[in-house]
C-alpha positions in Angstrom: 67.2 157.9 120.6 68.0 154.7 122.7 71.5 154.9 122.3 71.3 158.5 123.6 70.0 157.4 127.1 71.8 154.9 127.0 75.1 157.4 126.4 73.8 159.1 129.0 73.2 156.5 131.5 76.7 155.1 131.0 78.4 158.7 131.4 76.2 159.1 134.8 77.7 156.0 136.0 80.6 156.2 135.3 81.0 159.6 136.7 79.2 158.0 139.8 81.4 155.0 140.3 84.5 157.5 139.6 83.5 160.2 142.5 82.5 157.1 145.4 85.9 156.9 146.4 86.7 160.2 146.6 83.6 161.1 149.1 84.2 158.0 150.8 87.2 158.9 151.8 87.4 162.6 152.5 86.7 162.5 156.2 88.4 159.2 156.9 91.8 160.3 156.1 94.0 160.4 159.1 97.8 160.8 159.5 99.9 158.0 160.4 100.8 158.0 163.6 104.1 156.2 164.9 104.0 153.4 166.4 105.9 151.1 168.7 105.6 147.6 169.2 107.4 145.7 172.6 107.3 142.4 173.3 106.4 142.6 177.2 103.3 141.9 179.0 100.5 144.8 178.6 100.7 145.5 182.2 104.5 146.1 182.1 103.7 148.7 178.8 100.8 150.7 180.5 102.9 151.1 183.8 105.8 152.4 181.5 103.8 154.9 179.4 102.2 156.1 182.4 105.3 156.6 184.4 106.8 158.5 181.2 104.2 161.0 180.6 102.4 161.0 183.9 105.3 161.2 186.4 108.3 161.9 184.4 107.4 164.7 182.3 104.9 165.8 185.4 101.8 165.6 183.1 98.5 165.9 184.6 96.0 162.5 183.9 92.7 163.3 182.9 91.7 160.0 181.2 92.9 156.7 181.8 91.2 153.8 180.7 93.8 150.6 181.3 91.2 148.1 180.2 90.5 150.6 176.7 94.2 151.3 176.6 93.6 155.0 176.8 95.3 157.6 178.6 95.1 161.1 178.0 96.6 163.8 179.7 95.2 167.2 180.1 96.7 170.7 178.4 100.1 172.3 179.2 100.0 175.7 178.3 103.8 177.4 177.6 104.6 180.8 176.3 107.4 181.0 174.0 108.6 183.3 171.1 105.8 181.9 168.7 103.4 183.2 171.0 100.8 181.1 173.5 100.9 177.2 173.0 99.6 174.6 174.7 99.9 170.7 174.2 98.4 167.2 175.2 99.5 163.3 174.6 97.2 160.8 174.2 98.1 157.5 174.0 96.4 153.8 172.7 97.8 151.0 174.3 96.4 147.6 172.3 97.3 144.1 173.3 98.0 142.0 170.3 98.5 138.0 170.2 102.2 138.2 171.2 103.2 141.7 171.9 101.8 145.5 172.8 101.4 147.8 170.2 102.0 151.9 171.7 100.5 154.8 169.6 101.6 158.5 170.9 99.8 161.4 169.5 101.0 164.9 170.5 98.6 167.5 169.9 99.8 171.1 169.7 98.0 173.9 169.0 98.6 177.9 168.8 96.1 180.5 170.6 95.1 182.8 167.7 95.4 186.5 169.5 96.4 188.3 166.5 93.1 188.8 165.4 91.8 190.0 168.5 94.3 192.8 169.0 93.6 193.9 164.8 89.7 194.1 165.7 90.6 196.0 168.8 90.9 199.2 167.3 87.7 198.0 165.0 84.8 199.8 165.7 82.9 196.7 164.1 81.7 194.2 166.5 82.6 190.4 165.7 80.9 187.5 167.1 83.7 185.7 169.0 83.7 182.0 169.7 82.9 181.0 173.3 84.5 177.7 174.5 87.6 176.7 175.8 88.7 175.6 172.4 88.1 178.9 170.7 90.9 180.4 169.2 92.7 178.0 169.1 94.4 176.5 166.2 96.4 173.1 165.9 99.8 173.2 164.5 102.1 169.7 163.8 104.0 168.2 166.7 107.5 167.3 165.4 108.3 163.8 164.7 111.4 163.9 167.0 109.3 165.0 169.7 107.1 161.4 169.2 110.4 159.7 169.1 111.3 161.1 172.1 109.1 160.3 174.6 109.5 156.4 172.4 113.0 156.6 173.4 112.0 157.5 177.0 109.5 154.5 177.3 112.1 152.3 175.7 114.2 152.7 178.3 111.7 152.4 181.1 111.1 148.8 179.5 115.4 148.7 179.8 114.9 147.7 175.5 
């Protein structure tokens, strides 16, 4: 009889210490973003980033936090033949011991109309979300798109 509780003890933790990690970790996982790292002075990096998404590409600021190292911009909306898109960049700027370290995250996303125009000729009546993120859903930025607006910022820094 002991060694049954004990059997089962053991098989509780052990199925315990084997499922830990896998909670843990479920909403931590984030992708790798690309990163670049320059060996000028932070002030000469944040004037190049902002130049290259704030003046070249004619984005429109709506954070920018130079002593956080945060700028964000706010949404460009395009239409194209996948239908309605819209895009932002934000970008961490993070002084290190000897250099600057640049992380560019494009976030795309796709407006979700198809539904809508199915449930049109629905007689049922579907609780739409209200916001001005609804219907929206995100969809991955290219890699050469990242390495890009790099490539852009590398030459602003004339490396």
């Amino acid at each position: 009889m002991l060694f049954q509780k004990n059997r089962l003890c053991l098989t509780c933790l052990f199925l315990i210490i084997l499922l830990i990690p896998c909670a843990c970790t479920l909403d931590r996982v984030s992708p790798n973003l690309p990163k670049r790292v320059y060996n000028r002075s932070y002030d000469d990096v944040w004037e190049a980033v902002t130049w290259v998404l704030l003046d070249e590409m004619g984005c429109v600021e709506k954070k920018a936090k130079k002593n956080k190292g945060y700028l964000e911009t706010e949404w460009i909306h395009t239409l194209d033949t996948e239908g309605h898109n819209r895009w932002k960049i934000d970008a961490h700027i993070k002084q290190r011991k000897n250099d600057v370290t640049v992380t560019l995250e494009k976030i795309v996303q796709l407006k979700d109309s198809t539904s809508k125009t199915i449930r049109k000729y629905n007689n049922e009546k579907k609780d739409e979300p209200v916001g001005p993120h609804a219907g929206w859903s995100d969809t991955l930025a290219s890699t050469q798109e990242t390495e890009d607006l790099y490539k852009k910022i590398d030459l602003r820094l004339g490396e």
